[in-house]
N, C-alpha and C positions, 0 to 999 in steps of 0.2 A: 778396583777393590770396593765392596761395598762396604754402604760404614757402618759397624759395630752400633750394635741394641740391646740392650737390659732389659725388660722384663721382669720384673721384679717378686713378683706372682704371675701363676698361670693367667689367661684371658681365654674367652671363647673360642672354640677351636676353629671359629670361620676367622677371625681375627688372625691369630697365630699364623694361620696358613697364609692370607691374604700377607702378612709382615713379611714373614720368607722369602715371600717371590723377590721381593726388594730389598731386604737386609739381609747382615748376618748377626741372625737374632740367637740372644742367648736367654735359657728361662729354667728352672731348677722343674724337674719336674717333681719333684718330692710336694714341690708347693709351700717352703715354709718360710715363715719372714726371715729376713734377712740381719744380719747383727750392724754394729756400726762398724765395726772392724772390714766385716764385708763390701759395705756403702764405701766407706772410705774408697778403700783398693779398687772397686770397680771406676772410681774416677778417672782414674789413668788408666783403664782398659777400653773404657767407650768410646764410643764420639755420642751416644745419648741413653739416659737412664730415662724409662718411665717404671717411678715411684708410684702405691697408693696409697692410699688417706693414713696405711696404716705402718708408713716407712718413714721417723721420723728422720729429713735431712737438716742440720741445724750449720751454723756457723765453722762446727768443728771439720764436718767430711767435707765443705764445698768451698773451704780455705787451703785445701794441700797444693803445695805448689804446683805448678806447671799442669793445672788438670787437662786431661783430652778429651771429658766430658765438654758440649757445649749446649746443650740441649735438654732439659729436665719436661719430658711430656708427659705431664703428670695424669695419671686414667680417675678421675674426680673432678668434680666443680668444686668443691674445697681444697684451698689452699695450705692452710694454717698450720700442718707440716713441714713445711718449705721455710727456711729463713729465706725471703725475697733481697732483702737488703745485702745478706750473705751473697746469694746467688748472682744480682747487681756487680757487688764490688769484684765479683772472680770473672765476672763476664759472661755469664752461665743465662741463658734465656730459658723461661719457662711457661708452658702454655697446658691451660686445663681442659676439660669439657662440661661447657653449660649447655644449657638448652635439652642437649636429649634424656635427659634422667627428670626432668620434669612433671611431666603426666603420672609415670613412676610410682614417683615419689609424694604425688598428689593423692593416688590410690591410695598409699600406703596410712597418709595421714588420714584419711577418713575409716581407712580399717580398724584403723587404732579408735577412735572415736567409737562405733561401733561395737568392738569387742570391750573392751572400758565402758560402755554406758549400759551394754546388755550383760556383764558379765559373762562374755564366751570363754576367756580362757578358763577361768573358774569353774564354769561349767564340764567344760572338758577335763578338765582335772580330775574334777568331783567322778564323771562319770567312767574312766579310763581306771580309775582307782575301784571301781566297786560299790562307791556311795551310794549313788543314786537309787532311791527307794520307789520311784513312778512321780508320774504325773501329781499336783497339786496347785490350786489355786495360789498358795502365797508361797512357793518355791522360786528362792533366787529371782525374785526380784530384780530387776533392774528401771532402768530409765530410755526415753527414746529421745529423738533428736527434734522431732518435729516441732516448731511455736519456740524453739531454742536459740538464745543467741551464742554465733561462734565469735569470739578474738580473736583476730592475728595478730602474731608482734615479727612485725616486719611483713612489708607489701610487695614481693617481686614474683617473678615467675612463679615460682611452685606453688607460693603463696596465695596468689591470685588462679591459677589451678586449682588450687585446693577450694577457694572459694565459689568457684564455680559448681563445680560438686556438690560442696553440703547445700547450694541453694536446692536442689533436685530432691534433699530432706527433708526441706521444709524451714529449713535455718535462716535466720538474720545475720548480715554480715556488717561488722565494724574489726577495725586495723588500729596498730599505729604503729610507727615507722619515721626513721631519721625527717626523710623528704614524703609530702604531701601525694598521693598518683593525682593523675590526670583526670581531670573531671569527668571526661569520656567514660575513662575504664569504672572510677566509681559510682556512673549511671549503670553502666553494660551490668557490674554486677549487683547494684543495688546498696554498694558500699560505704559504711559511716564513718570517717575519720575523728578519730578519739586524741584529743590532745597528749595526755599522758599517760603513762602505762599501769599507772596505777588503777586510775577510770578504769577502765579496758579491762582490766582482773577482776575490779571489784563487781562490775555489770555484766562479765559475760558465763555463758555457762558450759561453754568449751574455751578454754584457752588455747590456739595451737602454734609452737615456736616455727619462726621459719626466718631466723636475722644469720647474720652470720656468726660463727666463734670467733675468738681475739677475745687479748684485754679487756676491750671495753663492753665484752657480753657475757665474762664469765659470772655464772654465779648470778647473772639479773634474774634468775627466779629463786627468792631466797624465801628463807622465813619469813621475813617481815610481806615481801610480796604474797606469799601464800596464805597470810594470815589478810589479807582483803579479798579472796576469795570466796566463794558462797561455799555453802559445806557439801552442795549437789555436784559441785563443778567438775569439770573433767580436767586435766592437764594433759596436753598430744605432745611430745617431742621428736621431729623427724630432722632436727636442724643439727647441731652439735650436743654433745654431751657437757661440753665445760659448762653451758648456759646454765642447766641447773644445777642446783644445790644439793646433791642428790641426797646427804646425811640431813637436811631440812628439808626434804619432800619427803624422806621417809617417816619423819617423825610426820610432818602434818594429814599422811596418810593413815598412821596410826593412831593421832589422835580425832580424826574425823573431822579436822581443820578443811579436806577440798574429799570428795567422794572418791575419787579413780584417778588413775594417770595411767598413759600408755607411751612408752618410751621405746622408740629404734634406734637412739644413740646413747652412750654414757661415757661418761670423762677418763676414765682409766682402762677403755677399753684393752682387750677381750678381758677383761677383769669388769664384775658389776659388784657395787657393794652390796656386798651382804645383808645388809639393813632392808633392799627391796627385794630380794629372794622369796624372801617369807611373807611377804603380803599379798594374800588373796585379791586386793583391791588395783594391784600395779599389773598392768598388763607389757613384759617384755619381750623385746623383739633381739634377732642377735643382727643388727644393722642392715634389714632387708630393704631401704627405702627406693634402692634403685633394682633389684634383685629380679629384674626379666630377663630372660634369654636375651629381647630384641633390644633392650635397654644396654645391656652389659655390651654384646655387641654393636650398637652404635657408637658407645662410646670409645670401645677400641678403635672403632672406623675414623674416630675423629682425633683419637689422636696419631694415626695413621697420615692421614691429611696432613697433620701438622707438622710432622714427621718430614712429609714429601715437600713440602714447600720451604721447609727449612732446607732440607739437604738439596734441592735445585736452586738454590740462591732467594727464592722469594722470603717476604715477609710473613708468618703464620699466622692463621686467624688466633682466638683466643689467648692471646698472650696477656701475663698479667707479669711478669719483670723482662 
């Protein structure tokens, strides 16, 4: 008998098909999230759930007794859905996918930059709407990248991606992050390790997030952060939504405390507050940061893989409980 799979949302249709051959894969085709009442119950109908970013599973559905669940393969490099400790204690292993949404999501952050420094979405607005009355010398205005310093808060893959890229703009590159990189990598990129994160805002003229969410990052771009920013600055969020403050960046958006922000995550997702809606200055995205065909698709491939090597008795790559 083959073992029983969740799907939680649709996946690419090469994915889907490639799962079939091997399981007996179940997936709503309506496409819609799932409740906790539903999470729950499918516990004892699997042998493995793969969850996404946007299924929260917490302490309560991954505590029911005698689960047949044993396998959480979850289709995201974030976690922070998942009670791990939960999952631990019930026996439940769980593995993600890093690595291929990377490059991605490195595009994605420099889009953001771009459309935020030149005013694109704005533009399009204006011009989709009727506004635009022709060409002119001092029409919308914007800023470009070149002679420009970018901050990263946080130095890993995407981040270091990402840096790669805006050197090709013309950008100076300084970080900072828990641990130090390798002197290597910040020759390779030219990159300046900034002790605290305050330096790092108050000197650069893109900020771009790229730490992980949790605790201890909610909220690190608040008011008081935003208010050591230059009033040109940009803010890029491609990382989690908790990290910023989003009712304090909308205020410092408004009062012209940092120039622009362009955001593909937000805290209460599919919900954005209201407060950034209305500003011409905020460029939103609705979480495209991994959003390729070939991207989406790898990543099902890889939790595929992990999949197979669980269910053949090996150990799975990516495992993070």
């Amino acid at each position: 008998m083959l073992p029983k799979i969740l799907l939680t949302r649709r996946w690419p249709d090469a994915v889907e098909a490639h799962l079939r051959q091997r399981y007996d894969v179940t997936v709503d085709p309506a496409d819609r999230p799932l409740g906790v009442a539903e999470l729950t119950e499918a516990m004892g109908l699997y042998d493995a759930i793969c969850p996404t970013v946007t299924d929260r599973i917490g302490a309560a559905i991954l505590s029911v007794p005698n689960p047949r669940v044993r396998l959480l393969g979850n289709y995201g490099a974030g976690f922070e859905h998942i009670d791990l400790d939960a999952a631990r204690a019930a026996g439940i292993m769980v593995t993600t996918t890093p690595d291929v949404l990377t490059d991605a999501t490195a595009d994605l952050a420099i889009l953001l930059m771009l459309m935020a420094g030149r005013r694109a979405g704005e533009g399009e607005r204006e011009l989709r709407a009727g506004g635009w009355t022709g060409w002119r010398p001092t029409h919308m205005l914007g800023q470009g990248l070149a002679g420009k310093r970018l901050g990263l808060v946080g130095f890993g893959r995407i981040a270091q991606a990402t840096a790669a890229r805006a050197r090709a703009f013309g950008l100076s590159i300084a970080y900072h992050s828990r641990r130090r990189a390798d002197a290597a990598i910040e020759r390779e990129l030219d990159a300046v390790h900034v002790e605290s994160l305050e330096e790092l805002a108050a000197t650069s003229d893109v900020l771009s997030l790229h730490c992980p969410g949790g605790p201890a990052t909610r909220h690190l771009v608040n008011a008081a952060l935003l208010s050591r920013m230059k009033p040109t600055a940009i803010l890029v969020n491609t990382a989690r939504g908790s990290v910023v403050n989003e009712a304090d960046l909308a205020a410092a958006l408004t009062a012209g405390t940092i120039a622009a922000a362009g955001l593909d995550v937000f805290e209460g997702e599919p919900a954005v507050n209201p407060a950034l809606t209305t500003l011409s200055n905020a460029v939103l995205l609705p979480h495209l940061g991994s959003a390729t065909l070939e991207t989406r698709t790898a990543m099902g491939m890889r939790v595929a893989a992990n999949l197979d090597r669980f269910f053949a008795g090996e150990a799975p790559h990516d495992r993070v409980a």
